[in-house]
C-alpha atoms as an extended CHARMM CRD file, in Angstrom:
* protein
*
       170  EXT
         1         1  UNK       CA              0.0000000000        0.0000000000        0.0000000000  PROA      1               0.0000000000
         2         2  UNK       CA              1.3570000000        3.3210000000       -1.5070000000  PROA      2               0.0000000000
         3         3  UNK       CA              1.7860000000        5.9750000000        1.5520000000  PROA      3               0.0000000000
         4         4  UNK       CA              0.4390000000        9.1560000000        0.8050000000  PROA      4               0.0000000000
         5         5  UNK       CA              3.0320000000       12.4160000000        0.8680000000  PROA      5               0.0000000000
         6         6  UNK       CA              2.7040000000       14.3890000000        3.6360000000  PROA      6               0.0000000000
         7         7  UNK       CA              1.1760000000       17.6540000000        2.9830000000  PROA      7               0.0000000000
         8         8  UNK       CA              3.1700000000       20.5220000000        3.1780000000  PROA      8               0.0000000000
         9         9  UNK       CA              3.7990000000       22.9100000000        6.2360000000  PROA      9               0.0000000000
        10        10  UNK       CA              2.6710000000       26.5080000000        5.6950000000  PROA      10              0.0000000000
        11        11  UNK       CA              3.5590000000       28.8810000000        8.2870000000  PROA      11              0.0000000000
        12        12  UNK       CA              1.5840000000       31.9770000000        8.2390000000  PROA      12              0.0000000000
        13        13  UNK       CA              2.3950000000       35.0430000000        9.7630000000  PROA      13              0.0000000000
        14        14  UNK       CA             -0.9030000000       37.4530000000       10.5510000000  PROA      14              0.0000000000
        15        15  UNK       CA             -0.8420000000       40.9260000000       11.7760000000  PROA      15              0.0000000000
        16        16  UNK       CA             -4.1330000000       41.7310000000       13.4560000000  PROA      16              0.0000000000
        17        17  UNK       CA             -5.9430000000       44.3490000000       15.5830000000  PROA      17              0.0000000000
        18        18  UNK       CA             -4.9300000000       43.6890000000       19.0530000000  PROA      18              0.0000000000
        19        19  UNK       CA             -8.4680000000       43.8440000000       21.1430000000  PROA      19              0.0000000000
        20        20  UNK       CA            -10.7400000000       41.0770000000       21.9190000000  PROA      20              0.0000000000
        21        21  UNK       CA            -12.3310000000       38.2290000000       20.1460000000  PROA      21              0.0000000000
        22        22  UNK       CA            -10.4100000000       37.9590000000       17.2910000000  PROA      22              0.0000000000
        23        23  UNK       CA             -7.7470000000       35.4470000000       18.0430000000  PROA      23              0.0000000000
        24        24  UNK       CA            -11.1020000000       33.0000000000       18.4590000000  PROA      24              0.0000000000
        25        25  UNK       CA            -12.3760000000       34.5010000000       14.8250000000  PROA      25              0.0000000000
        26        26  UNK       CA             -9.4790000000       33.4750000000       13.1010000000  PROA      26              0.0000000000
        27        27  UNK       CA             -9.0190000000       29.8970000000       14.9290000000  PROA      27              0.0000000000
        28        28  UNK       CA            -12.7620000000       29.4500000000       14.1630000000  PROA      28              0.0000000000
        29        29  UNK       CA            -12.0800000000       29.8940000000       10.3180000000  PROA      29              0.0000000000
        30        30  UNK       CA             -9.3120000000       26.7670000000       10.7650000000  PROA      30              0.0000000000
        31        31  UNK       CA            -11.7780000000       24.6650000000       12.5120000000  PROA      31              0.0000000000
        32        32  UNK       CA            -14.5410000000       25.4570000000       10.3320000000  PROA      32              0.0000000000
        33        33  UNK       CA            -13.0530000000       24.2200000000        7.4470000000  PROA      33              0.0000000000
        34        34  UNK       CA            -11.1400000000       20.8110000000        9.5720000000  PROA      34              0.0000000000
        35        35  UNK       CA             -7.8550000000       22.3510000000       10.0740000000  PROA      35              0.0000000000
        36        36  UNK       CA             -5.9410000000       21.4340000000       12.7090000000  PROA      36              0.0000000000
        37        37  UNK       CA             -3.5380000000       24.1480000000       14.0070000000  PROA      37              0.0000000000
        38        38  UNK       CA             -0.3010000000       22.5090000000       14.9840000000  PROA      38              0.0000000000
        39        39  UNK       CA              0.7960000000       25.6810000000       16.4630000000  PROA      39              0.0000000000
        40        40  UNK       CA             -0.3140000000       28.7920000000       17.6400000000  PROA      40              0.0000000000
        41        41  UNK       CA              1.9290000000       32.0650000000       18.8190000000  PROA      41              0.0000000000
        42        42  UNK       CA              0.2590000000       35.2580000000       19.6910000000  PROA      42              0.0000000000
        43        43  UNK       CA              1.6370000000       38.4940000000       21.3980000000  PROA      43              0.0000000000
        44        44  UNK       CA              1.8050000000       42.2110000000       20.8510000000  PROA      44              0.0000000000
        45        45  UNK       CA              4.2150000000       44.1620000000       18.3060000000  PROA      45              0.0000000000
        46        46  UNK       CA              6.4440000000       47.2030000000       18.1230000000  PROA      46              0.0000000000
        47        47  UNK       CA              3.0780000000       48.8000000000       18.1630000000  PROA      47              0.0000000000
        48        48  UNK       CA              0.8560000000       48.1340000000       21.2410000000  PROA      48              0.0000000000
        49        49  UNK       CA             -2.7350000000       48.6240000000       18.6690000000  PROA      49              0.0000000000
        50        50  UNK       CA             -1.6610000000       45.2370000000       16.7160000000  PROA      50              0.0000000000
        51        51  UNK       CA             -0.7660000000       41.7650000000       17.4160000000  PROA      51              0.0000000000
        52        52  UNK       CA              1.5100000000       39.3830000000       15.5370000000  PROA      52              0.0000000000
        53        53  UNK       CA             -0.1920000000       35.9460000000       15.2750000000  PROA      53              0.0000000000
        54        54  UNK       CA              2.0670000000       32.7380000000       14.0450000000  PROA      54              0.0000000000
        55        55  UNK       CA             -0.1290000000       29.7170000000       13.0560000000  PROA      55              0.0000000000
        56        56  UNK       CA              1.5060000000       26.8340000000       11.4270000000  PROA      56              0.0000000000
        57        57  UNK       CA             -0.9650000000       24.1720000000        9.8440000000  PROA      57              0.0000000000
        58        58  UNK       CA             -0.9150000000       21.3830000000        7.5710000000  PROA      58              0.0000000000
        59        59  UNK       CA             -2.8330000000       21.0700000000        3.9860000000  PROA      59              0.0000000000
        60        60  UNK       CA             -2.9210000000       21.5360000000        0.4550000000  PROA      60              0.0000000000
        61        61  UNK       CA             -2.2770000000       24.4850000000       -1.7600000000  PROA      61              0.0000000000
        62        62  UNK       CA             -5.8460000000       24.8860000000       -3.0030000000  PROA      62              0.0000000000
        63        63  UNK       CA             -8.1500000000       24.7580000000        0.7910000000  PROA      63              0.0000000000
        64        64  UNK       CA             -5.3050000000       26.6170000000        2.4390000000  PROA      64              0.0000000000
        65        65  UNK       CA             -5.6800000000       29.4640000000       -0.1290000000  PROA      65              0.0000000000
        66        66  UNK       CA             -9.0340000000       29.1790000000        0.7460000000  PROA      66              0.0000000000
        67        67  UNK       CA             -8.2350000000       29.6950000000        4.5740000000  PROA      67              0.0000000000
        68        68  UNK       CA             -6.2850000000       32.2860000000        3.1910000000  PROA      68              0.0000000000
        69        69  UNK       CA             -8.8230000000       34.4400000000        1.2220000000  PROA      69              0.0000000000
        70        70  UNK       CA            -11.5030000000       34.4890000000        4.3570000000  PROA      70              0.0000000000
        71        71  UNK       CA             -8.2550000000       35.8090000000        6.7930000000  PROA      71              0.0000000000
        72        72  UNK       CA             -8.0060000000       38.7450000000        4.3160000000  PROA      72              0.0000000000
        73        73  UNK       CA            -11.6830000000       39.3090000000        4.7870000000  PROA      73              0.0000000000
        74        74  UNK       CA            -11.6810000000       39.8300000000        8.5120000000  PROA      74              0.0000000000
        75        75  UNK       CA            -12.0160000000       42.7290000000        9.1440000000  PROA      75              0.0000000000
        76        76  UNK       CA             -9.5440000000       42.6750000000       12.0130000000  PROA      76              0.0000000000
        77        77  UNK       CA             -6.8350000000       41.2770000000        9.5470000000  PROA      77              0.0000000000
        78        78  UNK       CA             -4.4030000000       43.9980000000        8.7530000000  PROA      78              0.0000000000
        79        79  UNK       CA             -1.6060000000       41.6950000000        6.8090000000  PROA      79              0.0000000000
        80        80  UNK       CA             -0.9050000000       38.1140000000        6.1590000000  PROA      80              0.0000000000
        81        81  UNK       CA              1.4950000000       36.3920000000        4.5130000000  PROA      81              0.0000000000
        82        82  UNK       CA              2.4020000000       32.2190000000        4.3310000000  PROA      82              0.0000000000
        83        83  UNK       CA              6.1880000000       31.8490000000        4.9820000000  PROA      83              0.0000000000
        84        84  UNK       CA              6.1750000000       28.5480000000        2.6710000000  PROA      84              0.0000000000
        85        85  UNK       CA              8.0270000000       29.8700000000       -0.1440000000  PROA      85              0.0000000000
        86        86  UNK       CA              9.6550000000       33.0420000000        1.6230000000  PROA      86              0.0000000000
        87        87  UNK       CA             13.1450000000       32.6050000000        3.2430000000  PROA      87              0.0000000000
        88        88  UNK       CA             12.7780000000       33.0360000000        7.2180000000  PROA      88              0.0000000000
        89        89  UNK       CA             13.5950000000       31.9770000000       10.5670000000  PROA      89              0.0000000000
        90        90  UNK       CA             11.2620000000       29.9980000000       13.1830000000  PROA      90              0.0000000000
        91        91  UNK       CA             11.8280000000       29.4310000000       16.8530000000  PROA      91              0.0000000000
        92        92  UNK       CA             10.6570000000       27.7720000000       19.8100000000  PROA      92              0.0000000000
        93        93  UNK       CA             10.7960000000       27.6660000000       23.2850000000  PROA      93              0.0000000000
        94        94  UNK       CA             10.4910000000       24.6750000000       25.6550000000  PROA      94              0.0000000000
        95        95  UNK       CA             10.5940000000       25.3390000000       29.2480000000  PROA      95              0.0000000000
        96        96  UNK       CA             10.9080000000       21.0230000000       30.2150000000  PROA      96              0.0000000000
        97        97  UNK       CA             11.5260000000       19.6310000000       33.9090000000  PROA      97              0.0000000000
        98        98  UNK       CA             13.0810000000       16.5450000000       34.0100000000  PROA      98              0.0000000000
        99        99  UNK       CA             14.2080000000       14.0470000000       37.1770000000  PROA      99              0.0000000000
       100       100  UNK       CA             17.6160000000       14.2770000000       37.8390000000  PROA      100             0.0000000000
       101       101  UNK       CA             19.1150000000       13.0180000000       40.3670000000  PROA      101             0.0000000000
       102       102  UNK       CA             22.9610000000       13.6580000000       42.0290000000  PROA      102             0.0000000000
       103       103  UNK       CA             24.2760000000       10.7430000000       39.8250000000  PROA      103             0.0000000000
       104       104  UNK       CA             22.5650000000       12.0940000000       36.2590000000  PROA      104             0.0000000000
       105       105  UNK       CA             23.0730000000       15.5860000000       36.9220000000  PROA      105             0.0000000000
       106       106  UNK       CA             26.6850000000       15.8540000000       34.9790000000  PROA      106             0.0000000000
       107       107  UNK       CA             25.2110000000       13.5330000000       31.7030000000  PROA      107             0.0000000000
       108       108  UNK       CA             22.5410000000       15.9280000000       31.8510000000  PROA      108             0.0000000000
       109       109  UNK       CA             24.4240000000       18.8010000000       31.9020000000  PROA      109             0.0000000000
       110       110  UNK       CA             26.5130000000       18.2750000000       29.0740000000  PROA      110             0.0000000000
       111       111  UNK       CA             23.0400000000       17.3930000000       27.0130000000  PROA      111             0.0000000000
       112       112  UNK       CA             22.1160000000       20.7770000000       28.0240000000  PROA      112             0.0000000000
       113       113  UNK       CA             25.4490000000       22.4520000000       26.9740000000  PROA      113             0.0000000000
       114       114  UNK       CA             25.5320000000       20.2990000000       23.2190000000  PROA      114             0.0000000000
       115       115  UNK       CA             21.9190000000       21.5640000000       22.8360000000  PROA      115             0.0000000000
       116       116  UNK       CA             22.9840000000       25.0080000000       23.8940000000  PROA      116             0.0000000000
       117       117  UNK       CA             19.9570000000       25.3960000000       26.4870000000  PROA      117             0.0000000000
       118       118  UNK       CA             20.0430000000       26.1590000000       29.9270000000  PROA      118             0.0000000000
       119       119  UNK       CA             19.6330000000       25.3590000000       32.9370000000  PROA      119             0.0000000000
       120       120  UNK       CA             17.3100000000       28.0610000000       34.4820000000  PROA      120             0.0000000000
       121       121  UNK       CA             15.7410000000       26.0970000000       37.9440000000  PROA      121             0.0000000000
       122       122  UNK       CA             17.2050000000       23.4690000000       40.2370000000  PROA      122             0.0000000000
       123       123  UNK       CA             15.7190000000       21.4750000000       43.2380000000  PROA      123             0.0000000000
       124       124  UNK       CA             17.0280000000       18.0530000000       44.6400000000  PROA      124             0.0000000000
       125       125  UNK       CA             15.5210000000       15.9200000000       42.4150000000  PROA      125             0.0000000000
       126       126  UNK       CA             14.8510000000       17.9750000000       39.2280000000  PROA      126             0.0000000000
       127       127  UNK       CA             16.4050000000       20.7740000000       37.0300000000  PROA      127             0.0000000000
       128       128  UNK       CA             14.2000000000       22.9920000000       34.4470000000  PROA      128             0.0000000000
       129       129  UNK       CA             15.8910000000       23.2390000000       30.8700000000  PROA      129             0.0000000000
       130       130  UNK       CA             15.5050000000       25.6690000000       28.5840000000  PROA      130             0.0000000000
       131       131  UNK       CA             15.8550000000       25.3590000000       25.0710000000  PROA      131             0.0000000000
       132       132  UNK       CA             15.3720000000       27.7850000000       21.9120000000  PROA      132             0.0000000000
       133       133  UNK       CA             15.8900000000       26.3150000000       18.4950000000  PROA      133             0.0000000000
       134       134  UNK       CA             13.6270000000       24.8330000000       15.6030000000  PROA      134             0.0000000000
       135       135  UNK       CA             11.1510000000       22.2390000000       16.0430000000  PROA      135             0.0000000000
       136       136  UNK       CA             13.6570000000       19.2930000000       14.9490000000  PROA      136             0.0000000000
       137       137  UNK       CA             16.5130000000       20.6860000000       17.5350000000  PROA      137             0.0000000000
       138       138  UNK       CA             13.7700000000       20.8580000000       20.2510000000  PROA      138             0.0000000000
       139       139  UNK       CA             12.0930000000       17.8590000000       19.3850000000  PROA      139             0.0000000000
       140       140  UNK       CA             16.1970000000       16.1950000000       19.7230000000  PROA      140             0.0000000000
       141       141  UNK       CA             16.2800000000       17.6070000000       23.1630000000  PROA      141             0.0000000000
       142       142  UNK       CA             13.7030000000       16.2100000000       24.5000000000  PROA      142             0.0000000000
       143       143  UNK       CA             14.1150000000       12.5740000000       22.9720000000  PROA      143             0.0000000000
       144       144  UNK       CA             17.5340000000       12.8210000000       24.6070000000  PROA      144             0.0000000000
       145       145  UNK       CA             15.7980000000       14.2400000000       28.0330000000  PROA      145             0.0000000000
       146       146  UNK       CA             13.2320000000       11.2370000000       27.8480000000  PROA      146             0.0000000000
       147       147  UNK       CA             15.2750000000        8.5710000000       29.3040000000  PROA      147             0.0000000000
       148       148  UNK       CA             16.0320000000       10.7870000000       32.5710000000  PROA      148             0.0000000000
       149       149  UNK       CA             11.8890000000       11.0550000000       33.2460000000  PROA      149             0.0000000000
       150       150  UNK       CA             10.1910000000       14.2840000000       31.9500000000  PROA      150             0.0000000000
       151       151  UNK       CA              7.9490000000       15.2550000000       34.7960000000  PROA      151             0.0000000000
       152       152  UNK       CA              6.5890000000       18.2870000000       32.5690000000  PROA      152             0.0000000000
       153       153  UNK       CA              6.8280000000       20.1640000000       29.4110000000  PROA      153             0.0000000000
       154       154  UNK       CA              5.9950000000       23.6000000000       28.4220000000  PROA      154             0.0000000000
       155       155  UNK       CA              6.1450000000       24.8770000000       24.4830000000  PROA      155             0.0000000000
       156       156  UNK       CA              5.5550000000       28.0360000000       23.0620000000  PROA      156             0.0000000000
       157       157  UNK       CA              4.7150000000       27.4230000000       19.7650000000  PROA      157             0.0000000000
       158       158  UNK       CA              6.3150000000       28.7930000000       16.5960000000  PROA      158             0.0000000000
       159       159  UNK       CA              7.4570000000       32.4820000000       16.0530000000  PROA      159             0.0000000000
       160       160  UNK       CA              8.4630000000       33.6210000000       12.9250000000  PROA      160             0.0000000000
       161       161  UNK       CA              9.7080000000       36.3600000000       10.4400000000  PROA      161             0.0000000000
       162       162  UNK       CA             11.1190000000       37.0820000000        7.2820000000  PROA      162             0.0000000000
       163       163  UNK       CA             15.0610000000       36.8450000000        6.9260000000  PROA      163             0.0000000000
       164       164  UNK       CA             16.5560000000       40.0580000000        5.0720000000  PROA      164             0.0000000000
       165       165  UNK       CA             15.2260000000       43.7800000000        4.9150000000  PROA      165             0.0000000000
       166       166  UNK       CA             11.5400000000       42.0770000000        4.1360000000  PROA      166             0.0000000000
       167       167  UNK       CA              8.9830000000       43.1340000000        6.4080000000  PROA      167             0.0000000000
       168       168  UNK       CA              5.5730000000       42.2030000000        7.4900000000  PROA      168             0.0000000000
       169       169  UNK       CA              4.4400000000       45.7910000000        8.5720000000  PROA      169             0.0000000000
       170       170  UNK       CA              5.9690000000       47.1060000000        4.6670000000  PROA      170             0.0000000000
């Protein structure tokens, strides 16, 4: 049995009117048409009156231009633009809390240090990590964090922009 291709990632980056209601407008439109959102980043810009939103879904060219068209219809939409063929960087950040005892604590360390997180809390019997990096680099981490006993995990979701003198807000 033939495997289909996975459809491709499209991050979109959305600047909005920052005031009530409309982050559950927009995430309505995805669910309305059976998109999941694999992740969501919201928070306020250079100017406090609009908010950057980062959504990264999952689907093919034709419904996600679809998606697409009824974001630019919003009212509250000010911009929009899907990253998928533009150059740009994404990050994440994972806050995860993992057992470690006296006798892990140096293997755990130098995980840490190769991953270039840090360590940012320590008890007896746990340390909190933090890492910033791409999906695959913090998805890495936290396979190599798995065999020590993650007792919690915290993600932000994606955040992107545009590499170069390319702007959302031009």
């Amino acid at each position: 049995m033939k495997q289909r291709p996975a459809e491709p990632k499209h991050t979109l980056s959305v600047l909005v009117e920052n005031k009530a209601g409309v982050l559950a407008r927009i995430a309505g439109l995805f669910s309305a048409r059976g998109y999941n959102i694999d992740s969501l980043a919201v928070g306020e810009t250079e100017d406090p009156s609009v908010s950057r939103m980062t959504i990264v879904v999952q689907g093919d060219e034709r419904v996600l231009e679809q998606v697409e068209k009824q974001l630019n219809k919003l009212i509250d939409v000010i911009k929009l633009s899907d990253y998928v063929q533009t150059p740009h960087l994404e990050r994440d950040l994972a806050l995860i809390k993992v057992d470690a005892d006296k006798a892990d604590r140096s293997e755990l360390l130098q995980i840490v240090d190769i991953f270039r997180a840090k360590i940012v809390d320590v008890s007896a019997d746990s340390l909190i990590v933090e890492a910033t990096g791409d999906e695959d680099k913090i998805e890495a981490l936290i396979g190599m964090l798995s065999p020590f006993g993650i007792r919690e995990l915290s993600r932000t979701g994606i955040v992107a922009m545009a590499r170069g003198g390319k702007s959302l807000n031009t």
